[in-house]
Every structure is written in structure tokens, then in C-alpha cells.
C-alpha positions, 0 to 999 in steps of 0.5 A, spaced: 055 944 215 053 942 222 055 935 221 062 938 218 062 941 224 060 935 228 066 930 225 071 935 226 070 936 234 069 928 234 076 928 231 079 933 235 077 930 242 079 922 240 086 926 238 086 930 245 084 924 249 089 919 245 094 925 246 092 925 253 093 918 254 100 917 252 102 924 256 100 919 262 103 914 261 109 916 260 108 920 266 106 914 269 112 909 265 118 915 267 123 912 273 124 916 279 129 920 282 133 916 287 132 919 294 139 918 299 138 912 305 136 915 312 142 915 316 143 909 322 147 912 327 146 906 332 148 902 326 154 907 324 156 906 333 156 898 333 159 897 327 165 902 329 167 899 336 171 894 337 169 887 339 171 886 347 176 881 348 173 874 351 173 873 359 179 868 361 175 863 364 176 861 372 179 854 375 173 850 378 175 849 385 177 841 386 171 838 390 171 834 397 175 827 397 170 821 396 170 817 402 174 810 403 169 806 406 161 807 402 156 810 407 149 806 407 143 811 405 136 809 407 130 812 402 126 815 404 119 813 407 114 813 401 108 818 401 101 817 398 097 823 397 090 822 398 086 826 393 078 826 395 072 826 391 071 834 391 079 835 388 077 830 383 071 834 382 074 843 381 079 839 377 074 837 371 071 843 371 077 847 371 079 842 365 072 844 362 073 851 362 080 851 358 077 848 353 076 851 347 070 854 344 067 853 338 068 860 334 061 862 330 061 862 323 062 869 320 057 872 316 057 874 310 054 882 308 048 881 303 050 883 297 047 891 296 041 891 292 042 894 285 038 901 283 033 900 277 032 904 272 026 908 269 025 910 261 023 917 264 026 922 268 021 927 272 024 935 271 020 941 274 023 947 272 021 954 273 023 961 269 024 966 273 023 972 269 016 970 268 014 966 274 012 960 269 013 953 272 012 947 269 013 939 270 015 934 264 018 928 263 025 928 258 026 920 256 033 917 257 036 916 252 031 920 246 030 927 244 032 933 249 026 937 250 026 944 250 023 949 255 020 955 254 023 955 248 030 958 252 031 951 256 033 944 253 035 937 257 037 932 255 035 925 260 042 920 260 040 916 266 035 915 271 035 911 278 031 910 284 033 908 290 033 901 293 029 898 300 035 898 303 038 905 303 036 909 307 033 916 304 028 914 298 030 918 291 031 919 285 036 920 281 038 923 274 043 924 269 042 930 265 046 935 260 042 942 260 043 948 255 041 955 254 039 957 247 038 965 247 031 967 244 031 969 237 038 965 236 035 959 234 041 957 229 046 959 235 049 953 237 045 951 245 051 953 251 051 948 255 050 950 263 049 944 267 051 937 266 052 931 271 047 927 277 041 931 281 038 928 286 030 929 288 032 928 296 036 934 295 034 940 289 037 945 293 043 942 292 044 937 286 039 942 282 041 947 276 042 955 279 042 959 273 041 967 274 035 966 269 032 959 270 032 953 276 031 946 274 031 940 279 029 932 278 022 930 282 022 923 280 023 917 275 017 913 272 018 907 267 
């Protein structure tokens, strides 16, 4: 029966997820509506006034006539510059300072360390009816491990952080389900399920009115 009851739900999801898929992509895939041009009164303004009419030219004024006889015209004394060795000087400096600096190679970021992977995941959990607590390793992966009889995790991955991150932390993936006491043939009903953080159990851990839960570590 459970297993019936296993390969119907499986079906049904792949169904869902195939029906979902397709409902996207012709969402996606649809065309859109066609939106007005944003008006262009500049535009509208020069393309409505007519063009100005072109200036007629003016006469150029008749110059001063040549003269009979040529005019003798003596050149002009030759100038010579003298350029002084403190001159010569300010202007191969000047020259240095234009020219171009060598631009330094961009460095390239050193590629992020990858977070290792641990076999266990470290789980505190505490009962608040009873004031029991209790830490335990759930294996990644394996078996879920039931606590007091009540609670049950299941470990889907466990990370600790690399040298270069800031915080030091470990960090799991974990499904966590509630089976009611003396209802042991009652299917478990899930009550927390995604990533906690050890650096941060306040914030990452399981809140439940019964029942808290937070990762402490991960270890091989």
C-alpha cells in the first residue's frame, strides 16, 4: 500500500512539473502586446515648417587697380633665434613627462575556494515538554534519525566554510518531520525543510511550539 501510495505521488509530481513547464513556456513563448511610439513634438515641429528660402549672394567689391610700372620690394632682414642650453633642457623634460606611462597589468580575482563536504551532519535538538536535549550526528544522505520517537531528520548535505570567508560555519541541508506519539502508521508531517546555519541557529533553526532544532557542525 505504501508503495502504491509512493508511485502515485511520484507520478503525479512529474505530471505537475510537465504540466507546469509547458504553462511557462507558453507564457514565455506568447507575443506581446504592441505599445503606441512615444510621441516626438521636436521632430513633429521640423518636419512641418518649411524650409527657409536660400540668401542671394552679394557682388564682391572690385578691388584696387594693379599698378603700370612694378614696385621693387626688399625682404626682410633674416632673424636667427638663439635657443640656450637651459631652453633645450625644460623642453626634454617637458617631452619626458608626455609620454606615456606603462599601464599595470590587471590582476586577475583568485578563483573562491570550494566549501568541502562532510559524511555527517551535527544536530542539537531539544524537547520542550520535557527539557530533554540531545546532540547527534544524521548521515547524508542515509537513514533519517528519529528523536524522541517524536522528531525525525533527514541530513541531504553538509558544508563547512572555506579559509577565505569571513565567519567559520557549517552549514546543512535538512528535512525535519513531526509523527505524533502513538501514531506510529500515520504518515510523518513535514515541518522544516531548506539550509541551517551553525553561526546562526536563532535564525536558520527549526521554531516549532513543541520542539527546537539547529545544526552545531559537520564532521566526516
Amino acid at each position: 500500500m505504501r508503495r502504491n501510495r509512493l508511485l502515485t505521488a511520484g507520478a503525479s509530481l512529474v505530471l505537475a512539473l510537465s504540466a507546469g513547464a509547458v504553462t511557462a513556456s507558453v507564457l514565455q513563448d506568447a507575443p506581446r502586446d504592441a505599445r503606441p511610439v512615444q510621441q516626438d513634438p521636436i521632430g513633429e515641429i521640423l518636419r512641418n515648417t518649411p524650409a527657409t528660402p536660400a540668401v542671394p549672394t552679394e557682388t564682391a567689391p572690385s578691388g584696387t587697380p594693379a599698378p603700370r610700372a612694378p614696385i621693387a620690394v626688399s625682404p626682410p632682414p633674416s632673424v636667427q633665434i638663439a635657443e640656450d642650453a637651459a631652453v633645450a633642457e625644460k623642453a626634454e623634460e617637458e617631452v619626458e613627462a608626455e609620454a606615456p606611462v606603462a599601464e599595470k597589468p590587471i590582476e586577475q580575482p583568485e578563483t573562491p575556494a570550494r566549501r568541502q563536504r562532510r559524511k555527517f551532519a551535527v544536530i542539537q535538538a531539544l524537547d520542550k515538554t520535557t527539557a530533554e536535549t540531545m546532540k547527534f550526528e544524521v548521515e547524508v544522505g542515509g537513514r533519517p534519525v528519529r528523536f524522541n520517537k517524536n522528531l525525525i531528520f533527514t541530513a541531504r548535505a553538509c558544508e563547512v566554510s572555506t579559509p577565505d570567508e569571513l565567519t567559520e560555519d557549517a552549514i546543512a541541508y535538512l528535512q525535519v518531520a513531526v509523527q505524533s506519539r502513538g501514531a506510529a502508521s500515520a504518515e510523518p508531517r513535514q515541518v522544516f525543510r531548506g539550509w541551517m546555519f551553525a553561526s546562526s541557529p536563532a535564525v536558520s533553526g527549526l521554531q516549532h511550539p513543541n520542539y527546537d532544532a539547529w545544526v552545531v557542525g559537520c564532521k566526516n
